[in-house]
SEDREN-408885 format. One record per residue: y, z, x of N, C-alpha, C in turn. Coordinates in steps of 0.2 Angstrom, whole numbers, padded with zeros to 4 digits, always signed. Layout:
BEGIN
YZXYZXYZX...
This chain:
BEGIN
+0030-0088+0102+0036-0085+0104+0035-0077+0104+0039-0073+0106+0039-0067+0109+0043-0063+0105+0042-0056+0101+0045-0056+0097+0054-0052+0100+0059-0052+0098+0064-0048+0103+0064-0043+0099+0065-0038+0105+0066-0030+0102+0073-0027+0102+0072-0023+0096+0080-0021+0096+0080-0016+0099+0088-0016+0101+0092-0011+0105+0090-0003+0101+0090+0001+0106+0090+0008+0103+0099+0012+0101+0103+0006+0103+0109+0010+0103+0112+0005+0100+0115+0008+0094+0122+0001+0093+0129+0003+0094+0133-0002+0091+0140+0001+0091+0143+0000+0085+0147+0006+0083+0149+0006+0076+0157+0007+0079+0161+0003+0074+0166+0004+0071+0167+0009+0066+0172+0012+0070+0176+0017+0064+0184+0015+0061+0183+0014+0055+0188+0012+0052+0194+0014+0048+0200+0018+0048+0204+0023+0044+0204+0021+0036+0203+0028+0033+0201+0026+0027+0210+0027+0023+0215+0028+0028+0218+0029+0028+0223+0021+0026+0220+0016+0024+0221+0010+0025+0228+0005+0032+0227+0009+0036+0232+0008+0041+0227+0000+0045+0222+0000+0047+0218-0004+0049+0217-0003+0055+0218+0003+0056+0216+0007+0064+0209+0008+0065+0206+0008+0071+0198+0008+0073+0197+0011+0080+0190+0013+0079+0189+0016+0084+0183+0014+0085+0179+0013+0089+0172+0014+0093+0169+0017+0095+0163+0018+0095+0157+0023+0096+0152+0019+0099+0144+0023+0101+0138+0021+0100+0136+0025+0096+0132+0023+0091+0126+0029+0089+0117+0027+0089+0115+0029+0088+0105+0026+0088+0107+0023+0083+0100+0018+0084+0100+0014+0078+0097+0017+0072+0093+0023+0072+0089+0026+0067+0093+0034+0065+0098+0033+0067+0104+0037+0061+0107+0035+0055+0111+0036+0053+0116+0036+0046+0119+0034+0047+0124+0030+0044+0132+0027+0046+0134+0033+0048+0141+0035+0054+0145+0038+0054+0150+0039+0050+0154+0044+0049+0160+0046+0046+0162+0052+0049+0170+0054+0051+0171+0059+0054+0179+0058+0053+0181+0065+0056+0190+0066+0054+0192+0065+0062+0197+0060+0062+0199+0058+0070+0206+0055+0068+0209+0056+0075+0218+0056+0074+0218+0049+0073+0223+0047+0067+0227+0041+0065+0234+0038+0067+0236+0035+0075+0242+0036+0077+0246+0033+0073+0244+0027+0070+0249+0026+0065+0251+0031+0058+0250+0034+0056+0249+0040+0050+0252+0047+0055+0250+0048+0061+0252+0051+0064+0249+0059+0058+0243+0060+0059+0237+0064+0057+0232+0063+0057+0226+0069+0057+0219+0066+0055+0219+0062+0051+0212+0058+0050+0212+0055+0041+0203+0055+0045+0200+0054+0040+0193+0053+0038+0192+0043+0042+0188+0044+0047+0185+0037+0047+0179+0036+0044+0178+0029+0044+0169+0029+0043+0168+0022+0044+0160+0025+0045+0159+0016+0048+0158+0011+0044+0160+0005+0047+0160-0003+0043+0155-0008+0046+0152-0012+0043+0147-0016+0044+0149-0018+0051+0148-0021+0056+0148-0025+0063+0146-0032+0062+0148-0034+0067+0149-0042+0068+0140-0043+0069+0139-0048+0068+0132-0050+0070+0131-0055+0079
């Protein structure tokens, strides 16, 4: 069998660390670092810090 190759691009969930359970999506390459970044929390109604959480498989 063939072996399969992986994707050069994933998708990461960004997740409020704000514990609201708001999320956002992105893509990043596969050969970066988790993301984390400050982006608006409609529920919290301000920035807070997201960062990424493991994805589905």
């Amino acid at each position: 069998m063939a072996v399969k190759s992986k994707a050069r691009v994933v998708i990461a969930r960004l997740m409020s660390t704000a514990g609201t359970g708001y999320m956002y999506t992105t893509r990043r390459l596969r050969v970066m670092e988790r993301l984390s970044m400050m982006k608006y929390d409609p529920i919290v109604k301000r920035h807070v810090l997201f960062k990424e959480v493991k994805g589905k498989k």
